[in-house]
N, C-alpha and C positions, 0 to 999 in steps of 0.2 A: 462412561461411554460417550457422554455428551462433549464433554473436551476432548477426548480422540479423538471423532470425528469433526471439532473445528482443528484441532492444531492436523489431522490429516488435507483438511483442505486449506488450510493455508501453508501447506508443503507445497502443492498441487499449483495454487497461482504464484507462488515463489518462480515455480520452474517454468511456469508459462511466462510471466514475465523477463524472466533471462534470458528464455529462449527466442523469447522477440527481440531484447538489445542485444543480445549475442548475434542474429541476424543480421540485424538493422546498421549496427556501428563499426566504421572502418577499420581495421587493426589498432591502429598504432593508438587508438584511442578508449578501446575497450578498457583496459585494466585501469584505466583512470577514472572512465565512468562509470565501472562498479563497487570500485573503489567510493567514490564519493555517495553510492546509491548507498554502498552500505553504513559509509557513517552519520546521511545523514536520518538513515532509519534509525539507527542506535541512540543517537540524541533525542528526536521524536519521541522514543520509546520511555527513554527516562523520563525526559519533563512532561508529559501526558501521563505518564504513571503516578509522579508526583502530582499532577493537576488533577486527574482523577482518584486520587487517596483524600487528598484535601478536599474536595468536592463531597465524597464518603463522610467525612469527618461532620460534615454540618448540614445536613440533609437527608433525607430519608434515601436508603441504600437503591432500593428497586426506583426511585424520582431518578438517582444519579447514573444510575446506569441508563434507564431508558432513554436518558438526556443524551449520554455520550452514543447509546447507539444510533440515537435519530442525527446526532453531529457527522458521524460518521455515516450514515445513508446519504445525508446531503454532498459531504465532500465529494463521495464517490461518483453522487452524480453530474456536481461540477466539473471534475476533474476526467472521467472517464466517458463517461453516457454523452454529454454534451459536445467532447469533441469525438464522436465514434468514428467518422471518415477517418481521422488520422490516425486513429487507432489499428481500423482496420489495415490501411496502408502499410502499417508498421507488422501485421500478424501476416500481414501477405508476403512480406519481403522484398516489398517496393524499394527501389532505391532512392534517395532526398534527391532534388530536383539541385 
């Protein structure tokens, strides 16, 4: 039940986040920028997989996880929380000055 309901919410901000650069980006430039959103999650996805299997390998299981999830609070916050204005911008359907 517990991974259903993380892989159903990360359907959930999959589609909010599209739904904002689907907004937000001009035509002729959408299918490139999602294009590159999604490959560069797929590489992400591998070497962090790989980083966090090796990290498994040589430290206690529940250390390495809790590590990667406290990596992963932080990023979010750097990356999202921190710029909220532009964020916001971007959920509203502002257009780029």
């Amino acid at each position: 039940d517990v991974e259903r309901s993380r892989g159903l919410g990360d359907v959930y901000k999959r589609q909010i986040r599209q739904a904002a650069v689907q907004r937000y980006l001009p035509d002729p430039l959408r299918a490139r920028i999602n294009a590159y959103e999604s490959m560069l999650i797929t590489a992400a996805s591998a070497v962090l997989s790989l980083a966090v299997g090796a990290f498994g390998e040589v430290m206690d299981y529940r250390l390495c996880v809790s590590l990667c999830a406290a990596l992963t609070l932080l990023f979010c916050w750097l990356s999202v929380f921190r710029r909220r204005g532009a964020v916001r911008e971007v959920l509203r359907g502002k257009e780029a000055a």
